[in-house]
C-alpha positions in Angstrom: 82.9 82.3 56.2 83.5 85.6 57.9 87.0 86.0 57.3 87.4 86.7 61.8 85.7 83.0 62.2 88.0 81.5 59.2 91.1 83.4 61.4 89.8 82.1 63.8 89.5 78.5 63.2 93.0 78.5 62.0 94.6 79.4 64.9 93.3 75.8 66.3 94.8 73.8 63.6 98.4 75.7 64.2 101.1 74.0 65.9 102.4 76.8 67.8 100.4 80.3 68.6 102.3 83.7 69.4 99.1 85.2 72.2 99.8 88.2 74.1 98.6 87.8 77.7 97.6 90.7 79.6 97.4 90.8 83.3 96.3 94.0 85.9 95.9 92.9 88.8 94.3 94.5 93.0 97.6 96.5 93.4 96.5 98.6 90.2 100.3 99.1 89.0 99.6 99.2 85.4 99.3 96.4 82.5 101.4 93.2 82.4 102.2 92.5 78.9 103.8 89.0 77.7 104.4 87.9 74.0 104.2 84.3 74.4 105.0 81.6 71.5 103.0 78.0 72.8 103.3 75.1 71.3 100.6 72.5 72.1 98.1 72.4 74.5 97.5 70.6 78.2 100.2 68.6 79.9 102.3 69.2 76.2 102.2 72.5 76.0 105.4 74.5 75.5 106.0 78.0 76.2 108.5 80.6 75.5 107.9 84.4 76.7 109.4 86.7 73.7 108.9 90.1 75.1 106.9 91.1 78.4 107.4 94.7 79.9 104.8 96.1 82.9 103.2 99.9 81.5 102.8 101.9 84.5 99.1 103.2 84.6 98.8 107.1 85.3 98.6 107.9 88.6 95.2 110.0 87.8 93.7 107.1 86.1 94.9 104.9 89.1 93.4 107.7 91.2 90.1 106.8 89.1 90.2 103.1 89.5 90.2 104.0 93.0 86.8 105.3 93.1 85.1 102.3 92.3 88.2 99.2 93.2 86.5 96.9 95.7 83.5 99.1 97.0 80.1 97.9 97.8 78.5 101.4 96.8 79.7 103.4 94.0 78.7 105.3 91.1 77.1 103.2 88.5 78.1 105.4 85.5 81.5 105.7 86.4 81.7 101.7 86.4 80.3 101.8 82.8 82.6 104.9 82.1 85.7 102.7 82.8 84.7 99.3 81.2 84.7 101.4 78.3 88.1 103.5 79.3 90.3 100.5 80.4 89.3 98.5 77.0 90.5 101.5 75.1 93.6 102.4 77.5 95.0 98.4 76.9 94.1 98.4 73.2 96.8 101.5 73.2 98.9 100.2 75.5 99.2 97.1 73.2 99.3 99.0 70.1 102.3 101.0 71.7 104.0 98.1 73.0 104.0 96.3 69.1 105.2 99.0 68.1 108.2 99.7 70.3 109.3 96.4 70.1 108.7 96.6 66.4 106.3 93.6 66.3 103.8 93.3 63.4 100.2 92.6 64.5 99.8 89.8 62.2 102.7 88.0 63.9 100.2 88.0 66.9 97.3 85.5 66.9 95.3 86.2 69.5 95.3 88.8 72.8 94.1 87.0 75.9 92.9 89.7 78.3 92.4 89.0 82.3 90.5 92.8 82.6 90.4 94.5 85.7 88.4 93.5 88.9 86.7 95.6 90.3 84.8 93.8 93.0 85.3 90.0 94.0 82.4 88.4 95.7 82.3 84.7 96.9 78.9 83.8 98.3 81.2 83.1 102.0 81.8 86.6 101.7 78.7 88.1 100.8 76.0 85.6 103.0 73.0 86.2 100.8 71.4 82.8 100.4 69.7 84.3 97.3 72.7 84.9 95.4 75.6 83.2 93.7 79.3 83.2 93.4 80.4 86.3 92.0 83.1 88.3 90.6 83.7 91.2 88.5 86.3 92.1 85.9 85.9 95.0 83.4 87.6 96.5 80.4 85.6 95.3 77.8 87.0 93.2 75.1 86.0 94.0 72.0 87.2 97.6 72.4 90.7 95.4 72.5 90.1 93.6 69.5 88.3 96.4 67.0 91.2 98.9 68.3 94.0 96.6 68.0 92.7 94.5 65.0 93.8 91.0 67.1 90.8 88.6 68.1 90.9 88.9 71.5 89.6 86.2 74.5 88.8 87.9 78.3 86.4 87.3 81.2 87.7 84.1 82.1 86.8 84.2 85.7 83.2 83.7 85.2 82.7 79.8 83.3 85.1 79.5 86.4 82.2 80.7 88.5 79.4 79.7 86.6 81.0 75.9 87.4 81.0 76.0 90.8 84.4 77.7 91.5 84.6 80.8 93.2 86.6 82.5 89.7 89.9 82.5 91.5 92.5 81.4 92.2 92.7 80.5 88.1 96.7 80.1 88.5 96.3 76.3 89.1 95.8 75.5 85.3 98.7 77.3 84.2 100.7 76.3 87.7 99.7 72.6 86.9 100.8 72.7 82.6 104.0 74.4 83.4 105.6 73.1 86.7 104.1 69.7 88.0 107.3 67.4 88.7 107.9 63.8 89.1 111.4 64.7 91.5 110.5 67.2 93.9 106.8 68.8 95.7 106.2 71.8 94.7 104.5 75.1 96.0 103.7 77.9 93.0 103.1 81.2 95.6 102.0 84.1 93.9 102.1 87.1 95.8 100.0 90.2 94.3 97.6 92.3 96.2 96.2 88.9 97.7 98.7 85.3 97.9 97.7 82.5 96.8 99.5 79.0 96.3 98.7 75.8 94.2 100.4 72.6 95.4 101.9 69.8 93.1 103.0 66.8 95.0 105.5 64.6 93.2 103.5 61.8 93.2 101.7 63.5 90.5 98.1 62.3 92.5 95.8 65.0 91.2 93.7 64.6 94.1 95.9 65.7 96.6 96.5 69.1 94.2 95.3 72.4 95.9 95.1 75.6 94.6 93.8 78.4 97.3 94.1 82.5 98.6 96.0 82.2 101.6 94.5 86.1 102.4 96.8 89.4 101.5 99.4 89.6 99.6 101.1 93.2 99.4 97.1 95.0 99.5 98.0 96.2 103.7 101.3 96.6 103.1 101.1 98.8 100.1 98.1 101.2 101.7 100.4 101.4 104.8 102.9 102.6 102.9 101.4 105.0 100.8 99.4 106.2 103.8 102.5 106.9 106.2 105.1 107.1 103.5 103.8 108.7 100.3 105.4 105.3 98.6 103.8 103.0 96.3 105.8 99.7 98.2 108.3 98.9 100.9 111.3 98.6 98.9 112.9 94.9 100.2 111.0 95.5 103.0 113.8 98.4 104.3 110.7 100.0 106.1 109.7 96.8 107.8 112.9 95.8 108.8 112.9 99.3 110.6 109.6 98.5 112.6 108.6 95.8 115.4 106.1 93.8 115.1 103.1 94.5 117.7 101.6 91.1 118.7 98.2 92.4 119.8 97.6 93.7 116.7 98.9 91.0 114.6 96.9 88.5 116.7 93.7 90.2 116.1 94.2 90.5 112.5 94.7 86.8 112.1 91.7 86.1 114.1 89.6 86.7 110.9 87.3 84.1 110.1 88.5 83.2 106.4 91.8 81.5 107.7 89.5 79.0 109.5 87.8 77.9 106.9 88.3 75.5 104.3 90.5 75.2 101.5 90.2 76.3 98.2 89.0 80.2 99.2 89.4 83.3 97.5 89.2 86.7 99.4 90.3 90.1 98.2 91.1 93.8 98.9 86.9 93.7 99.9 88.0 92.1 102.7 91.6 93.1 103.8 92.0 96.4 103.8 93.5 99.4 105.2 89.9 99.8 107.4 90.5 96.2 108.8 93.8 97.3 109.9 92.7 100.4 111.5 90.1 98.8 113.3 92.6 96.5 115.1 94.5 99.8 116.0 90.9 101.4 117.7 90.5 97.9 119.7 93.3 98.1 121.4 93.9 102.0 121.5 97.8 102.1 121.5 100.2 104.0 120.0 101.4 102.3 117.3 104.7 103.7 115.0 104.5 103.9 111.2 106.9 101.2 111.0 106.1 99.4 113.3 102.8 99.0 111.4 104.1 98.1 108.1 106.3 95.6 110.3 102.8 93.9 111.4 101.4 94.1 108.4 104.5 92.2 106.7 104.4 89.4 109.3 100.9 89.1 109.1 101.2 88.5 105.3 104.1 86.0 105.5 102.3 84.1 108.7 99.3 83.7 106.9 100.8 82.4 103.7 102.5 80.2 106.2 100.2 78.6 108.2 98.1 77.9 105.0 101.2 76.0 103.6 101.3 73.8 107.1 97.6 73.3 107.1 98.3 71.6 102.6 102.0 69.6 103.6 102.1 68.3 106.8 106.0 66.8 107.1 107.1 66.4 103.3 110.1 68.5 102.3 108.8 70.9 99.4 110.3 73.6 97.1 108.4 76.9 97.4 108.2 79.1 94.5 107.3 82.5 94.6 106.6 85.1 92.4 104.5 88.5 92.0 105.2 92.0 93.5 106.3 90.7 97.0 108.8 88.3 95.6 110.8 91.3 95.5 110.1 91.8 99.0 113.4 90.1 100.4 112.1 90.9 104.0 108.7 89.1 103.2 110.7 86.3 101.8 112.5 85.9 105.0 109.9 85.8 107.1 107.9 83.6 105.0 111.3 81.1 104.8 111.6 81.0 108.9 108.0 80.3 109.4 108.2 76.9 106.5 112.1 75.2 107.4 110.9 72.0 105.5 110.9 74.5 102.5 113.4 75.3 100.0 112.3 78.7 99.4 113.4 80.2 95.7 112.2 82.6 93.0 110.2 81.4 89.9 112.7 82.6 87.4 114.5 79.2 88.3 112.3 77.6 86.4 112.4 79.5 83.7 109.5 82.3 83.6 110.1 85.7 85.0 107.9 86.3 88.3 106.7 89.4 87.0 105.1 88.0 83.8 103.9 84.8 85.2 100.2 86.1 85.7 100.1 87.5 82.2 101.5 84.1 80.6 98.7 82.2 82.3 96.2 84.0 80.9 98.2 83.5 77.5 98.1 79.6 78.2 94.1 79.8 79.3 93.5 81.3 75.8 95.6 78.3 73.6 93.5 75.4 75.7 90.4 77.8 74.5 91.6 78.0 71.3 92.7 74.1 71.1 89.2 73.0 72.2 90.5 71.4 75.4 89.2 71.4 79.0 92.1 70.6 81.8 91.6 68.2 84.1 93.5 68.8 87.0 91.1 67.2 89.7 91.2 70.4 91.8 89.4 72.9 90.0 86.2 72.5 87.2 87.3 71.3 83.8 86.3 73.9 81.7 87.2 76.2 78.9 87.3 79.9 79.6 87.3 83.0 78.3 84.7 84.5 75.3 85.7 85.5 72.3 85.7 89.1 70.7 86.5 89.6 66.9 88.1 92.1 65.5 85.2 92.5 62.7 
């Protein structure tokens, strides 16, 4: 046997697996990396996160992303160009961070790699009857493996899609192994460039689970910002805190016809985006301050992660959980908390895994139920394995 495949079919018989999961996700930051050591698989798996540190990316080759992130029309050689450059640019990244932290490559088992999207595409969003659900992540994987050595598993968004789902949110699977509880409701809310939430009543009914996008995250905020502000991010929201929020505006922007329809939906930065922001400002022609703006855009974000919560739980006290970039937002935290007062609102390092590197450890925990042979059912999402494999050989 090919000595990759024997490697390979190894890893399944192990009782714990040291993955690296890798996560870059709409806000285009950099690379999330987390050294995770699992034990088991499914509703016994274990996890402990070793090492995780988030690499900046350049800001040229973030400026290069940029020409292609989330565009309908772009150039078709410079979207080859970068499936090519990312895969290469982690492989480094990787090889950089073993080293630094002075961790041997055959200590690692496996790499699981999320990629990065470049263009999300639901068939709610798009409307042509003649085509599927569709999503798009590049940074091709067996440049990762061949460049790092490490068999590598990616592009786990598309069995997603190709059984019915929409590829996203794919947090329920690691949401439902890590965090369901028997004592207290719970609400995982990631917030990246887009929120989403997965909620796991106590009664542990699987078919009351949901998993969903509630619509942006930190996407409006963070274009504002660097629009206006020449910043990245509103620091604990000190720029919102500065602004008012202008109703019209904020009324028109949540007049957008995803929140009225029905749960589980996935949107992206294709969607909400600095032009749908600026075409509220043009519909009602009014001056409108910079902070004031990224006050709107704030509120919007925390009513619409709000009122997608109220439409799941109707009266049952929960415990929220939030994590991603705008858990840092205190501001946004506080707005979401007034808007939910049946909620306990807290961060996810309460329950043991650091917000930042929650994203990269569940793509670290899709790869061990890939590895394990196991399909989770979890009764909101399909039961399926993802990801493909890429040897290093």
């Amino acid at each position: 046997m090919n000595e990759s495949l024997n490697r390979l079919a190894n890893l399944s018989r192990k009782e714990t697996r040291t993955i690296i999961g890798l996560m870059s996700g709409t806000s285009l930051d950099g690379l999330d990396i987390a050294v995770c050591k699992i034990g088991g698989n499914g509703l016994n798996t274990s996890v402990e996160v070793l090492n995780f540190e988030t690499v900046e990316y350049a800001e040229d080759f973030k400026n290069d992303l940029r020409t292609i992130f989330s565009k309908k029309k772009v150039d078709l050689e410079k979207v080859t160009l970068l499936n090519a450059k990312i895969g290469n640019l982690h492989a480094e990244l990787i090889n950089s961070f073993l080293q630094k932290h002075k961790i041997s490559k055959a200590e690692i088992d496996c790499i699981a790699s999320h990629g990065q999207t470049i263009y999300h595409a639901p068939k709610r969003l798009h409307q042509q009857d003649n085509y599927p659900n569709a999503t798009l992540q590049i940074g091709d994987a067996d440049h990762i493996a061949v460049k790092t050595g490490i068999p590598t598993i990616s592009d786990f968004r598309q069995k997603h899609v190709a059984a019915g789902g929409e590829g996203a949110p794919l947090a329920l699977y690691g949401d439902y192994i890590l965090f369901s509880s028997q004592t207290e409701s719970r609400v995982l809310l990631n917030i990246g460039g887009i929120s989403n939430f997965t909620y796991l009543p106590k009664s542990g009914n699987g078919l009351q689970i949901v998993s969903t996008d509630a619509g942006p995250g930190n996407t409006l905020i963070d274009a504002l910002c660097k629009k206006h502000f020449n910043c990245s991010y509103d620091k604990n929201g000190d720029i919102a805190r500065k602004g008012k929020v202008n109703i019209e505006l904020l009324n028109h922007l949540l007049a957008h016809p995803f929140f009225g329809e029905v749960f589980p939906k996935t949107t992206g930065p294709e969607l909400f985006n600095l032009s749908y922001v600026e075409d509220g400002i043009k519909a009602f022609q009014n001056e409108i301050t910079a902070e004031d703006l990224i006050s709107t855009a704030t509120e919007f974000t925390a009513e619409a992660v709000a009122e997608s919560i109220k439409e799941v739980i109707k009266d049952e006290n929960f415990s929220l959980y939030a994590s991603g970039g705008g858990a840092n937002n205190s501001y946004l935290i506080e707005r979401i908390a007034d808007k939910l007062p049946q909620a306990q609102v807290k961060n996810i390092n309460e329950l043991g895994i650091a917000g930042d590197a929650k994203e990269a450890v569940l793509f670290a925990l899709l790869a061990n139920e890939t590895l394990c042979g196991s399909a989770l059912q979890t009764h909101a999402g399909p039961q399926i394995m993802m990801g493909k494999i890429s040897l290093p050989e």
